[in-house]
VMD Tcl script that builds the backbone (N, CA, C; Angstrom):
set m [mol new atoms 195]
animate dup $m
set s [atomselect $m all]
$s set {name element resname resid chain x y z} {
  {N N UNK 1 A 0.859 -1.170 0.000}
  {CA C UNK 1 A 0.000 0.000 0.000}
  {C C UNK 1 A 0.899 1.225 0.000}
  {N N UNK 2 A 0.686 2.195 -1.055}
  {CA C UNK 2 A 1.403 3.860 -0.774}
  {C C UNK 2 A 0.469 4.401 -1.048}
  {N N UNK 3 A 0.566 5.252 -0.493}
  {CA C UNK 3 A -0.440 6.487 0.052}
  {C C UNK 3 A 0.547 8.163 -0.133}
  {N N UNK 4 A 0.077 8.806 -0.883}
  {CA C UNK 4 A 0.335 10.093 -1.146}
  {C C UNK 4 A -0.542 11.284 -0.305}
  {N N UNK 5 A -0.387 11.569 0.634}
  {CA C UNK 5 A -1.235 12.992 1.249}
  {C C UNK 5 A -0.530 14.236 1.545}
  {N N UNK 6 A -1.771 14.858 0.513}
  {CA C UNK 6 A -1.239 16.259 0.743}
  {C C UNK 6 A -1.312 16.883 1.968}
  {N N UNK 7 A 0.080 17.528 2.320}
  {CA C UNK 7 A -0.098 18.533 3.832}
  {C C UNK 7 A -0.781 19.317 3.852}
  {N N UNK 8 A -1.718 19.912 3.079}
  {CA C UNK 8 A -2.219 20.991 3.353}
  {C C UNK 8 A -3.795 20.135 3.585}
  {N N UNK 9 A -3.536 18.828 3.369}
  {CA C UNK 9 A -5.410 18.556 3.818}
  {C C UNK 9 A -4.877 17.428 5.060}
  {N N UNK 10 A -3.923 16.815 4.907}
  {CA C UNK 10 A -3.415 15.928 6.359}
  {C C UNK 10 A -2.295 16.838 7.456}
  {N N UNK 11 A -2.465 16.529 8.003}
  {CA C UNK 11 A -0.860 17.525 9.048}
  {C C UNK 11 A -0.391 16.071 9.038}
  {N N UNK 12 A 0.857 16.159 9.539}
  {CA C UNK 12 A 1.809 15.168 9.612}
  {C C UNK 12 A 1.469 14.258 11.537}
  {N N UNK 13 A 1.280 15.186 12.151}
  {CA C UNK 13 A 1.103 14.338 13.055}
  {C C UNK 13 A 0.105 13.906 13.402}
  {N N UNK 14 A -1.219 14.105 12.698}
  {CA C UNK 14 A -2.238 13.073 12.495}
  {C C UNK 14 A -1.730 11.738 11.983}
  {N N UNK 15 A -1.332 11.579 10.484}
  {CA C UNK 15 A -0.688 10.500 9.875}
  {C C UNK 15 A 0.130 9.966 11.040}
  {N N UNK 16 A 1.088 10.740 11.679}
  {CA C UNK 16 A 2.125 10.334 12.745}
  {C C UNK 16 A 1.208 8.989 13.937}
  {N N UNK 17 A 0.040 10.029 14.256}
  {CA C UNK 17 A -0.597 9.127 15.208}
  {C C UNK 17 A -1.671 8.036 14.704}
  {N N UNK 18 A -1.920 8.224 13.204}
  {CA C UNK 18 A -2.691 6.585 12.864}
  {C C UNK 18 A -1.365 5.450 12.564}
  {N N UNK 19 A -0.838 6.061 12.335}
  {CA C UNK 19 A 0.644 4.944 11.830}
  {C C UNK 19 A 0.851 4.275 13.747}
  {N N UNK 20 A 0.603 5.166 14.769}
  {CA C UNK 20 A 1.274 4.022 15.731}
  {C C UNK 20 A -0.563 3.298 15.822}
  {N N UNK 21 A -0.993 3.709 15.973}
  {CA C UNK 21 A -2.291 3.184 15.943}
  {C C UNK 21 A -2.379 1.764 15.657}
  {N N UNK 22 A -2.246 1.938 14.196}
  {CA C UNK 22 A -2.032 0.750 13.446}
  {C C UNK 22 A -0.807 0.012 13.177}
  {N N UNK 23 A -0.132 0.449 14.160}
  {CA C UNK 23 A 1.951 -0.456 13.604}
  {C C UNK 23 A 1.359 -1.797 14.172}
  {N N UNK 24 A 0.448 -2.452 14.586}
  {CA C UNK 24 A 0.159 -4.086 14.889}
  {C C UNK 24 A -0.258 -4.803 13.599}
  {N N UNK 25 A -0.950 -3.250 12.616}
  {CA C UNK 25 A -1.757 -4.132 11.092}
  {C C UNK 25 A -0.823 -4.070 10.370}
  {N N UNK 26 A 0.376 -3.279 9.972}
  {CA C UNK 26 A 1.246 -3.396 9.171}
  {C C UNK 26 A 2.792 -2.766 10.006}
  {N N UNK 27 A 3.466 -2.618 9.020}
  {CA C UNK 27 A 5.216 -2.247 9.373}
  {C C UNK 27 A 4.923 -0.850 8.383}
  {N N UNK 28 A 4.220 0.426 9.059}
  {CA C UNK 28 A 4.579 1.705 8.063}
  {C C UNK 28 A 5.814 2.182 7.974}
  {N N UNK 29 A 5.786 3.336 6.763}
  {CA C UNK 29 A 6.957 4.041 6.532}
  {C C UNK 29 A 6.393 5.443 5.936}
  {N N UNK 30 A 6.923 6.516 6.652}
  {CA C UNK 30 A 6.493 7.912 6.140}
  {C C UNK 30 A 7.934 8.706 5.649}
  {N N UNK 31 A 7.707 9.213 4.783}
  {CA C UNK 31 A 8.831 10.029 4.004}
  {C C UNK 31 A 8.080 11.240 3.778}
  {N N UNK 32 A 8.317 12.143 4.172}
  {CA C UNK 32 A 8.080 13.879 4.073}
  {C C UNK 32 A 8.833 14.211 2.728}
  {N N UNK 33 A 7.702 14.708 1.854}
  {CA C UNK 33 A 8.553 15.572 0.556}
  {C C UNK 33 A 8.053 16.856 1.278}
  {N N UNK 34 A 8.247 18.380 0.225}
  {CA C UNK 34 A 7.850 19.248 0.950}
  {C C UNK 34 A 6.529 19.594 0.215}
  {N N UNK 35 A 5.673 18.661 0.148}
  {CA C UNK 35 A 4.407 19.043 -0.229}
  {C C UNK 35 A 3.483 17.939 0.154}
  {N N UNK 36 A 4.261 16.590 0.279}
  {CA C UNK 36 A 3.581 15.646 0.363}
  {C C UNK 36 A 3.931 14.313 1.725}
  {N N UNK 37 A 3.425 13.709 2.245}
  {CA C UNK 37 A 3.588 13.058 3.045}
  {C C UNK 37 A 3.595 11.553 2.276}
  {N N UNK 38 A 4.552 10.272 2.010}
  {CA C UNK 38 A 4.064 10.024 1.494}
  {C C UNK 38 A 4.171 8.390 2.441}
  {N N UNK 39 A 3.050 7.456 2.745}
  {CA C UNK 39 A 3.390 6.661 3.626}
  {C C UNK 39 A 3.401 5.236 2.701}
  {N N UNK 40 A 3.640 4.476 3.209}
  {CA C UNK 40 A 4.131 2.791 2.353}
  {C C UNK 40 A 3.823 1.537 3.587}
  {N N UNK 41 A 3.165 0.807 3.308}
  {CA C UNK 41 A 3.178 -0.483 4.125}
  {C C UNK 41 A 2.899 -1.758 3.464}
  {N N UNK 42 A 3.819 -2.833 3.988}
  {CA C UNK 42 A 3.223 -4.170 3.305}
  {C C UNK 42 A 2.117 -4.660 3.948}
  {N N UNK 43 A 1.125 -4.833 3.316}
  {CA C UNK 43 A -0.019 -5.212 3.603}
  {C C UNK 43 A -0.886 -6.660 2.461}
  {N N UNK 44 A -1.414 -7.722 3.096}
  {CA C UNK 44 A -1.610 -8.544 2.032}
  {C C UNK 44 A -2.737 -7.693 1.241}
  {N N UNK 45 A -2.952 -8.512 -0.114}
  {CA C UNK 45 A -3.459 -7.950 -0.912}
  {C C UNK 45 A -5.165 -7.542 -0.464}
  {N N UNK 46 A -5.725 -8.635 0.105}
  {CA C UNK 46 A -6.503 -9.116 0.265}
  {C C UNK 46 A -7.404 -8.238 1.235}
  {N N UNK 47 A -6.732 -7.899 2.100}
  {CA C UNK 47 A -6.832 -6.473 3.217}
  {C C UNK 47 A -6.687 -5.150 3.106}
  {N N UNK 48 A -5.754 -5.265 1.651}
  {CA C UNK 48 A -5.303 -3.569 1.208}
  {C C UNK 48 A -6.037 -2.725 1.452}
  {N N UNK 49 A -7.318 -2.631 0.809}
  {CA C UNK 49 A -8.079 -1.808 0.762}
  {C C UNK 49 A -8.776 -1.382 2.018}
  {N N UNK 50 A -8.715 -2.305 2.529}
  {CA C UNK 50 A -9.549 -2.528 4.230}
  {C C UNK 50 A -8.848 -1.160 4.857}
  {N N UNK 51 A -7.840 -1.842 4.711}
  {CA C UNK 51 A -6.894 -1.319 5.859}
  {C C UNK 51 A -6.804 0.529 5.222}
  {N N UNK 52 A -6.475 0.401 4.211}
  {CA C UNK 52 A -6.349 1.616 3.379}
  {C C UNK 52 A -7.314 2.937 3.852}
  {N N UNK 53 A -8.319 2.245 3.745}
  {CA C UNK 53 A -9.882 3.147 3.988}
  {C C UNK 53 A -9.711 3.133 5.470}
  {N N UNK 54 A -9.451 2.137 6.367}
  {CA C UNK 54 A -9.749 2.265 7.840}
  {C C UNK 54 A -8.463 3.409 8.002}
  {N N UNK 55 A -7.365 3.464 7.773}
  {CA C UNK 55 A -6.158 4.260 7.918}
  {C C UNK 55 A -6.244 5.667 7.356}
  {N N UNK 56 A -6.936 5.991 6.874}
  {CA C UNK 56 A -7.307 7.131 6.503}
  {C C UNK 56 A -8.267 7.999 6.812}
  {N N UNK 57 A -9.475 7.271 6.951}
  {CA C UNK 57 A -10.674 7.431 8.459}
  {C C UNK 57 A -10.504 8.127 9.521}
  {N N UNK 58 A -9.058 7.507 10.266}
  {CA C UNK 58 A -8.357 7.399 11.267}
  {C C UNK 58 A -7.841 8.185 10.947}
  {N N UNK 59 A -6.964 8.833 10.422}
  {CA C UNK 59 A -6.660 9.906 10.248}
  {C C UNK 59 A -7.587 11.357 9.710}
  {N N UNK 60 A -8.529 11.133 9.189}
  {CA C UNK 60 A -9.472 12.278 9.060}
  {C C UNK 60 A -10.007 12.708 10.378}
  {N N UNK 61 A -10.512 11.364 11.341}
  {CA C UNK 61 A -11.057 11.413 12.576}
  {C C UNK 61 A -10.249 12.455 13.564}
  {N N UNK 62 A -8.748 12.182 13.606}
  {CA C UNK 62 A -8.082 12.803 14.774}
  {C C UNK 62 A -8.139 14.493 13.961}
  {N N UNK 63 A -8.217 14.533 12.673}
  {CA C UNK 63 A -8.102 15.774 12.183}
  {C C UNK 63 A -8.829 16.982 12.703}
  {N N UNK 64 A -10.016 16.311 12.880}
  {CA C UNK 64 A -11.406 16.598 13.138}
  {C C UNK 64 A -11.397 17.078 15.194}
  {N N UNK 65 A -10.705 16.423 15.699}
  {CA C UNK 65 A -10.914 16.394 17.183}
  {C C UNK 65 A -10.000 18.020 17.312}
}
mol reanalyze $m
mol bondsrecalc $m
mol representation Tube
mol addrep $m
C-alpha cells in the first residue's frame, strides 16, 4: 500500500498518530517531501483496501478532534 497525502489537507502528526495506531496491522513508513507526506506499508493484498480506507478514516477522525 502507498499512500500520497497532501499537507495541506493531512498535518503530519495526524498520519504520525494513525501509523502508531495501526503499527500491529502493518510495518509503516512515512517520508516527508515538501508538499507531500508520502506513507508505504506491506499489507496482504486481500486487506489492502480494508486497511487503506480504515487508515485514513483514522486519520481524518483525529483531524477533526
Amino acid at each position: 500500500m502507498t499512500l500520497k497525502l497532501n499537507k495541506e489537507i493531512y498535518p503530519v502528526k495526524a498520519v504520525q498518530k494513525a501509523v502508531s495506531f495501526y503499527k500491529q496491522v502493518a510495518n509503516f513508513k512515512l517520508k516527508n517531501s515538501q508538499n507531500y507526506i508520502l506513507v508505504s506499508a506491506a499489507i496482504d493484498k486481500n486487506n489492502e483496501e480494508l486497511v487503506k480506507n480504515e487508515f485514513l478514516n483514522f486519520v481524518l477522525g483525529v483531524i477533526r478532534q
